[in-house]
GUROSE-252448 format. One record per residue (C-alpha): residue number from 0; z, x, y. Coordinates in Angstrom, 2 decimals, always signed. Each point is the difference from the previous one (the first is absolute). Last residue first. Layout:
N
<site num="NUM" pz="Z" px="X" py="Y"/>
...
REM end
This chain:
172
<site num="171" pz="+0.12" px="+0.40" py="+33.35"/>
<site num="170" pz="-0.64" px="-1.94" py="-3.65"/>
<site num="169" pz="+2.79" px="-2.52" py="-0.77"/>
<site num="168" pz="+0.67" px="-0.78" py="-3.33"/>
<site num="167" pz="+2.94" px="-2.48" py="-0.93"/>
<site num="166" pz="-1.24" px="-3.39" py="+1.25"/>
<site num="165" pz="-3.88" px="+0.58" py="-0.23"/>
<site num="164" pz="+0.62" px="+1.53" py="-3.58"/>
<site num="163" pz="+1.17" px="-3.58" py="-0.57"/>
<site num="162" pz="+3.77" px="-0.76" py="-1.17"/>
<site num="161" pz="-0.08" px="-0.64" py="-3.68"/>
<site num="160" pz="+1.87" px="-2.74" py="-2.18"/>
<site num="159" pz="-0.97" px="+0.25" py="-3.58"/>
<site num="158" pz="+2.95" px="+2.08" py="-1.22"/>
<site num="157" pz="+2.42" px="-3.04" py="+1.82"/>
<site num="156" pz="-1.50" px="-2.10" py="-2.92"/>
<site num="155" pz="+1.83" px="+2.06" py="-2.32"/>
<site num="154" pz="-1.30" px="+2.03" py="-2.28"/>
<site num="153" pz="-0.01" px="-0.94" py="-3.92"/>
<site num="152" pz="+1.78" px="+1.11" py="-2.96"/>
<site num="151" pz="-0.83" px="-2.00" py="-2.87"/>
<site num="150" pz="-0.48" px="+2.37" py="-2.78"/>
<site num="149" pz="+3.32" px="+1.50" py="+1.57"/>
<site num="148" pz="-0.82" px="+3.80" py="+1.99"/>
<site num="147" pz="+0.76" px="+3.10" py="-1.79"/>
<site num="146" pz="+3.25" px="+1.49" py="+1.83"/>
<site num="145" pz="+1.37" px="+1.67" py="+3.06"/>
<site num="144" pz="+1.71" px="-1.79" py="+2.57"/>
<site num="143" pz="+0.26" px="+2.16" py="+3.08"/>
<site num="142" pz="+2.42" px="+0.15" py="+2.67"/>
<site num="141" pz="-0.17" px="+1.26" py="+3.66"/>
<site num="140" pz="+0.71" px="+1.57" py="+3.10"/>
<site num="139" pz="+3.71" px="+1.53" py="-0.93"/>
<site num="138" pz="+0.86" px="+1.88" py="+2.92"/>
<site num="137" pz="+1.70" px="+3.08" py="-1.60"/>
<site num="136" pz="+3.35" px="+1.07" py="+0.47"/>
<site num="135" pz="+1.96" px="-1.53" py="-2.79"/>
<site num="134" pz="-2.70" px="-0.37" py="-3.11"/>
<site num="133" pz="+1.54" px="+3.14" py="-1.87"/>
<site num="132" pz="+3.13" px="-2.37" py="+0.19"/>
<site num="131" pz="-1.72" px="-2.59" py="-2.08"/>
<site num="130" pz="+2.50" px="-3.22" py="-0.12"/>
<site num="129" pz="+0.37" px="+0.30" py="+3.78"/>
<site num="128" pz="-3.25" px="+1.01" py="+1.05"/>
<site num="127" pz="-1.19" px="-3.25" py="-1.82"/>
<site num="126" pz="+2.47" px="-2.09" py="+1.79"/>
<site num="125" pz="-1.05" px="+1.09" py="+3.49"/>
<site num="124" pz="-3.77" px="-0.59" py="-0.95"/>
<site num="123" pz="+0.58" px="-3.57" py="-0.55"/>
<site num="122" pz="-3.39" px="-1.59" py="-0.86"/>
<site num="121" pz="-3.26" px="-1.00" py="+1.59"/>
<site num="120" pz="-2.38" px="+2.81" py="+0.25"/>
<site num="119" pz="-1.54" px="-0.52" py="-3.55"/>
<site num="118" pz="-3.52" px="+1.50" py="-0.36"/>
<site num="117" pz="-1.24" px="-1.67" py="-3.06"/>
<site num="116" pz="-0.91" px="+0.89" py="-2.99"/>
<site num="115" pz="-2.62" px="-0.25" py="-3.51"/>
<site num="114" pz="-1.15" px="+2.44" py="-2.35"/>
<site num="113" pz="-3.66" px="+0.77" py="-0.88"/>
<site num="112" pz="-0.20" px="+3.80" py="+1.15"/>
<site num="111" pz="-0.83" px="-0.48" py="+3.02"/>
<site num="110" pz="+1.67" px="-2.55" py="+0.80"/>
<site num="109" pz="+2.74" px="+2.26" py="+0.12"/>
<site num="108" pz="-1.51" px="+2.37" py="+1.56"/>
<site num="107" pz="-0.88" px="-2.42" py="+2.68"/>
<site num="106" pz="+3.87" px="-0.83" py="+0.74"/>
<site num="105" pz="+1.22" px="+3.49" py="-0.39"/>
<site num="104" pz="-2.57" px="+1.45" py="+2.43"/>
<site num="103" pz="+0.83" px="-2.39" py="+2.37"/>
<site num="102" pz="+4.57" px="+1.13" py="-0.61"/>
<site num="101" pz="-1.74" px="+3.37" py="+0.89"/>
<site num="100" pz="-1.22" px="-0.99" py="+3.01"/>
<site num="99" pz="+3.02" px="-2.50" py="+0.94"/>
<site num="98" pz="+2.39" px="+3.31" py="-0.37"/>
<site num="97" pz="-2.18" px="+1.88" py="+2.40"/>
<site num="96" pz="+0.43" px="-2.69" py="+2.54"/>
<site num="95" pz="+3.40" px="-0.86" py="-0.54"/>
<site num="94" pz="+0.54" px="+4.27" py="+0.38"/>
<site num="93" pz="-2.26" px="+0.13" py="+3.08"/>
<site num="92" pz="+3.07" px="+0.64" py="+2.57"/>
<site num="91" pz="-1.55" px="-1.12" py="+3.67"/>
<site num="90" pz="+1.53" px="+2.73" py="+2.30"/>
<site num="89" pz="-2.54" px="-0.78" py="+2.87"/>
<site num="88" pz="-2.02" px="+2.33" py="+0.60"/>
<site num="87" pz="+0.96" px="+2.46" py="-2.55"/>
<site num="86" pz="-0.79" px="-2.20" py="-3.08"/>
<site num="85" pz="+2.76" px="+0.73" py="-2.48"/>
<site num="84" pz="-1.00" px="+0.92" py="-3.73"/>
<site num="83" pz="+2.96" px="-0.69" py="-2.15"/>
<site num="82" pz="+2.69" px="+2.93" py="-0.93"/>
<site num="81" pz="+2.78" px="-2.93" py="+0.42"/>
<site num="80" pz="-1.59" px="-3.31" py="-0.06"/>
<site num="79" pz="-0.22" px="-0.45" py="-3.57"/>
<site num="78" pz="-2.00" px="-2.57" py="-1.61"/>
<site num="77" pz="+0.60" px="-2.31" py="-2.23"/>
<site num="76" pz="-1.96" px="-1.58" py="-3.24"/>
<site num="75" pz="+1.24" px="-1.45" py="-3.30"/>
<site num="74" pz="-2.13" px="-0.68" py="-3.04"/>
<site num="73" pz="+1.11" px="-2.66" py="-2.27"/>
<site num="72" pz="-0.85" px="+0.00" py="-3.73"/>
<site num="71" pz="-0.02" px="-2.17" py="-3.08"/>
<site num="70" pz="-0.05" px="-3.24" py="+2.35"/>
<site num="69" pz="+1.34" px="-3.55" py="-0.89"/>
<site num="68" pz="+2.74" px="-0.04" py="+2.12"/>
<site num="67" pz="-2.21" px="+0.41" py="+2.99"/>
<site num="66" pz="-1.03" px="-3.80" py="-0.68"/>
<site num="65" pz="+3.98" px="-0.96" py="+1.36"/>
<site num="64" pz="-1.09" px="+1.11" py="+3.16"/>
<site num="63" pz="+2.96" px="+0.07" py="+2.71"/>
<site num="62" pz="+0.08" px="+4.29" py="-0.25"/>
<site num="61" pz="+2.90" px="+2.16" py="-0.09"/>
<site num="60" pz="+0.81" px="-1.38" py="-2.98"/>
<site num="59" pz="-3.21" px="+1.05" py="-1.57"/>
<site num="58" pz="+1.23" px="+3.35" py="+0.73"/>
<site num="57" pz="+3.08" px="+0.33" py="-1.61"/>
<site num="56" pz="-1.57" px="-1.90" py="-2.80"/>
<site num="55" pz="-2.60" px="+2.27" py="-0.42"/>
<site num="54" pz="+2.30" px="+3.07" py="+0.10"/>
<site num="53" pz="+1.67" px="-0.85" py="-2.82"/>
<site num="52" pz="-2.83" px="-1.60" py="-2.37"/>
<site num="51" pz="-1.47" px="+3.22" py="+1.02"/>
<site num="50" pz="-3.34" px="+0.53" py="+1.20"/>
<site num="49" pz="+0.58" px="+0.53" py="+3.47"/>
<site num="48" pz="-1.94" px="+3.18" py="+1.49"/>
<site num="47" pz="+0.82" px="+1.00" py="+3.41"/>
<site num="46" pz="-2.40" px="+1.00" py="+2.58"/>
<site num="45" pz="+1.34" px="+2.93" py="+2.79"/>
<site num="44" pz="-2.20" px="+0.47" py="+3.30"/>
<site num="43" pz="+0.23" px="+2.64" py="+2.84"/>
<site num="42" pz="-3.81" px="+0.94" py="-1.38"/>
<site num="41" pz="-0.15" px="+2.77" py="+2.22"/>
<site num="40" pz="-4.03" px="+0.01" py="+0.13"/>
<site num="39" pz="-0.37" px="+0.51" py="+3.81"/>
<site num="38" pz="+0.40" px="-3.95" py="-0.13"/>
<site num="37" pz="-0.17" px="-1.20" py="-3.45"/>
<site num="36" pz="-2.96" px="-0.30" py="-2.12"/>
<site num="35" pz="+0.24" px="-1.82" py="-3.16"/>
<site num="34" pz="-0.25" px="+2.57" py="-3.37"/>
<site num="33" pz="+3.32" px="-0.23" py="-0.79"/>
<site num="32" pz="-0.33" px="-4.10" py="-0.31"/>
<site num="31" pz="-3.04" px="+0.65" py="-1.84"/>
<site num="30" pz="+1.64" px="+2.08" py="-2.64"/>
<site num="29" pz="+2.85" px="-2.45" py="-0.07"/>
<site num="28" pz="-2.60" px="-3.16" py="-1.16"/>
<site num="27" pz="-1.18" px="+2.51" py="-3.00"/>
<site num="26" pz="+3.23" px="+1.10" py="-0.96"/>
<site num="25" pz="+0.79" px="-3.70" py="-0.59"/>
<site num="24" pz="-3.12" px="-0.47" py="-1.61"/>
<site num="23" pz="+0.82" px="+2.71" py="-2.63"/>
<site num="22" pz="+3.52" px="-1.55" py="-0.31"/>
<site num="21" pz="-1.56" px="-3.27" py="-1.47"/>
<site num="20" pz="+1.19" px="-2.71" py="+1.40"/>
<site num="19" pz="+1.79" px="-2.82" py="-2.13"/>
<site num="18" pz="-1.42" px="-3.26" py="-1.16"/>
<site num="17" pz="+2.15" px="-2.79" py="+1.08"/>
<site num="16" pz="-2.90" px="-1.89" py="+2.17"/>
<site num="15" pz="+0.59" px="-0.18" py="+4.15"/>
<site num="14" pz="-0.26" px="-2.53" py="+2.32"/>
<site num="13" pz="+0.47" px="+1.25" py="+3.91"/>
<site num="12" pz="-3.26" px="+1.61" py="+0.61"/>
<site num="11" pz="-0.94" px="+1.02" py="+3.38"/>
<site num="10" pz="-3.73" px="-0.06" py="-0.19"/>
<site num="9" pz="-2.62" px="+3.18" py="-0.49"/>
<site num="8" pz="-3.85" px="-1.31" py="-0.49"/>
<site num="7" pz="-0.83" px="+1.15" py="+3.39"/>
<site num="6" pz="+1.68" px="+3.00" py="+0.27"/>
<site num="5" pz="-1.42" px="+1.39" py="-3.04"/>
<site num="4" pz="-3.31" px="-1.62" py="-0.18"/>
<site num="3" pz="-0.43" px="+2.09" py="+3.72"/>
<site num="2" pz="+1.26" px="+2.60" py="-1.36"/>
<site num="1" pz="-2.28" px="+0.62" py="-3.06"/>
<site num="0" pz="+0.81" px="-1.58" py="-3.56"/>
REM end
């Protein structure tokens, strides 16, 4: 599939089947996250693997989806401000950004490589840096869900809903 089928066909799955991820793939989806380009290459990020029945229920309870329950794996992503590239003009800290690049290349290598996700933003970051102390520090940007999608996984009807090039792209 090219990168255009890629990016197209990808959805933000939230039904996933039983069948366990093979760690091949997993390397795989972490190769591409090291491989994301980070501002002057510093890469102030950390990812944390979940595939423990421990650590996935101290993490799904951090979350209000009882769907992420059903994962084999859920990748963390933060970024660290400290040692971050810092735009002289105006101090603007680019570890959120850098973090968010990497946590992209996550979400399409994952589709990638016929596995389902989402990006999940919406849960209580405080709480996870508090049951994973190597979490405390870093600003926690997202989740992912990492599984084979359900047979009847479908996107949602907010997947279909584009803004027009004409309202995003302005050409000066």
């Amino acid at each position: 599939m090219n990168f255009s089928e890629l990016v197209t066909s990808r959805y933000s799955c939230r039904k996933f089947s039983s069948r366990p991820v093979d760690d091949e793939k997993l390397h795989k989806i972490l190769d591409a996250a090291i491989s994301a380009p980070t501002a002057k290459n510093i890469q102030p990020v950390k990812i944390w693997v979940m595939k423990s029945p421990e650590s996935l229920e101290k993490i799904t309870s951090c979350a209000p989806f009882p769907w992420m329950k059903d994962v084999p794996i859920i990748l963390a992503v933060g970024g660290l401000g400290d040692g971050a590239f810092v735009r002289p003009s105006d101090g603007r800290n680019f570890e959120d950004v850098d973090a968010s690049i990497i946590a992209t290349h996550i979400m399409l290598a994952v589709h990638a490589e016929g596995l389902g996700t989402t990006w999940v933003g919406y849960f209580d970051a405080p709480k996870a840096a508090e049951l994973f102390p190597e979490m405390k520090g870093y600003d926690l940007v997202a989740l992912f869900p990492v599984g084979y999608p359900a047979d009847d996984a479908m996107p949602s009807d907010r997947h279909f809903s584009r803004k027009s090039k004409a309202d995003i792209v302005s050409v000066l």
